[in-house]
N, C-alpha and C positions, 0 to 999 in steps of 0.2 A: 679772790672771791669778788661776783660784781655784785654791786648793791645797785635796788627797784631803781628806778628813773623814772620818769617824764618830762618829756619837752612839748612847750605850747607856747604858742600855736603852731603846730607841723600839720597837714603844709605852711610855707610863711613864705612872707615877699621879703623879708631879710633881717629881719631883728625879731629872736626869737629866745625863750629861756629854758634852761635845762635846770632842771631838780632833782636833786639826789634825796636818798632819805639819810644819809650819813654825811657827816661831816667830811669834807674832803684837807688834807693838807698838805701844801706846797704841790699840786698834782698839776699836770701838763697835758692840755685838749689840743687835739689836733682834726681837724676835719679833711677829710679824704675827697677826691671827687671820683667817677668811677672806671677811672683807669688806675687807680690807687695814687694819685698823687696827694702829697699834700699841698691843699690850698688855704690852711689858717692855723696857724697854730697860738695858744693863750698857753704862759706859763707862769708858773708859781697862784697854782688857783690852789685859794681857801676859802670854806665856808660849805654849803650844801644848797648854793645855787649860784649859776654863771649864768649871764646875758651874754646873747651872740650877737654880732653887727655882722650880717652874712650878705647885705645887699650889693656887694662887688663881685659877688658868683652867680654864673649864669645859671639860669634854670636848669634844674633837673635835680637827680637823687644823691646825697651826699651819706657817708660813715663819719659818725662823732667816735671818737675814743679817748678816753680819759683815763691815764696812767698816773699812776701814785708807787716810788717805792719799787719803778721799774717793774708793776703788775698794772696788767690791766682790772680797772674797776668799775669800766662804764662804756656800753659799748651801744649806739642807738643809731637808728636815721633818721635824716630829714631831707625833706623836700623844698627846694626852693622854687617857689612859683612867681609870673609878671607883676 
């Protein structure tokens, strides 16, 4: 099951924060870029917010996905802009 989200500021120039309304544990983010690779992966996240440092990806549209328990629980886009 995913639970609500938001991340702000999307679009962003590269450090941005994601908000769950549920508590996450030991769960594993990986941002996609859009050829589906992954280009960042953050592991063993706990808590019901993670900060991104995304300013080493170039512009354009990314897929956040946040897996807990080998389910997915969070699944968003963002935008990185100049």
């Amino acid at each position: 099951m995913e639970v609500s989200n938001f991340i702000y500021p999307n679009p962003t120039s590269g450090e941005t924060i994601l908000k769950a309304n549920e508590q996450l544990n030991s769960a594993m983010l990986k941002v996609y870029n859009e050829l589906g690779e992954v280009v960042h992966i953050l592991t063993d996240i706990s808590g019901d917010e993670v900060k991104l440092h995304l300013d080493n990806l170039q512009r354009g549209m990314y897929m956040v996905i946040i897996t807990e328990n080998e389910s997915i629980v969070l699944r968003t886009k963002i935008i990185i802009t100049d």
